[in-house]
C-alpha positions in Angstrom: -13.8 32.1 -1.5 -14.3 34.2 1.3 -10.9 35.5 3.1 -9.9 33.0 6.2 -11.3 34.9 9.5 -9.3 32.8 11.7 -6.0 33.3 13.6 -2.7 33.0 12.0 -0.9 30.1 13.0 1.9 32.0 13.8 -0.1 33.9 16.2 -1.9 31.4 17.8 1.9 29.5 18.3 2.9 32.7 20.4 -0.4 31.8 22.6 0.5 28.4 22.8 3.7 29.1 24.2 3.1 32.1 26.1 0.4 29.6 27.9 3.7 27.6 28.8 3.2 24.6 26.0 5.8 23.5 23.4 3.8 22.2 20.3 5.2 21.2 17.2 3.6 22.7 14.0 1.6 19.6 13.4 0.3 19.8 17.1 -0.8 23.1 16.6 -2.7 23.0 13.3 -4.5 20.3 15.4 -5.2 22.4 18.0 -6.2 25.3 16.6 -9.6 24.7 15.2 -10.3 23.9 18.9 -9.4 27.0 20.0 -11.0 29.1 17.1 -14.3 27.0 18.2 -14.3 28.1 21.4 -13.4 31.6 20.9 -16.6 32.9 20.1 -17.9 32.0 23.3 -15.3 33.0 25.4 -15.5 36.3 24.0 -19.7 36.5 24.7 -18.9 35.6 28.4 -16.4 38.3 28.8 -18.7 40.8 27.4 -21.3 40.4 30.2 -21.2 42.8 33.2 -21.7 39.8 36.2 -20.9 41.8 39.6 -19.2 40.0 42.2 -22.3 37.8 43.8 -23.0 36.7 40.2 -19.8 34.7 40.0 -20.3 33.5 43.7 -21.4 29.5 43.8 -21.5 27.5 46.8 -19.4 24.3 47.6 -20.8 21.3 49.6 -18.2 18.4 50.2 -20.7 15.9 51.5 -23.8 16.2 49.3 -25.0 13.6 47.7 -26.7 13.4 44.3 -30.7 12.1 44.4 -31.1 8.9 42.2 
């Protein structure tokens, strides 16, 4: 079998609580899959070089959607 490429638990429970959560053990072996999913793509987006107008988006309170 090929050697697990995931984060240790331990690891990921020093995350977990340096993000301000308490989790039990049980709580985090749920949680960490998640995490380990999403990871991939979080790192891709930080890899892209977006300037300042890229990350700019525009805010309308009182449109309404076309049906």
């Amino acid at each position: 079998m090929s050697e697990n490429t995931g984060i240790p638990l331990e690891e990921f429970a020093t995350l977990v609580k340096r993000a301000g959560m308490n989790l039990n053990e049980p709580e985090l072996e749920h949680l960490k899959p998640m995490y380990e999913h999403y990871l991939d793509s979080l790192e891709r987006m930080h890899l892209l070089d977006l300037d300042a107008e890229d990350l700019a988006m525009t805010y309308i309170p009182d449109w309404e959607p076309q049906v």
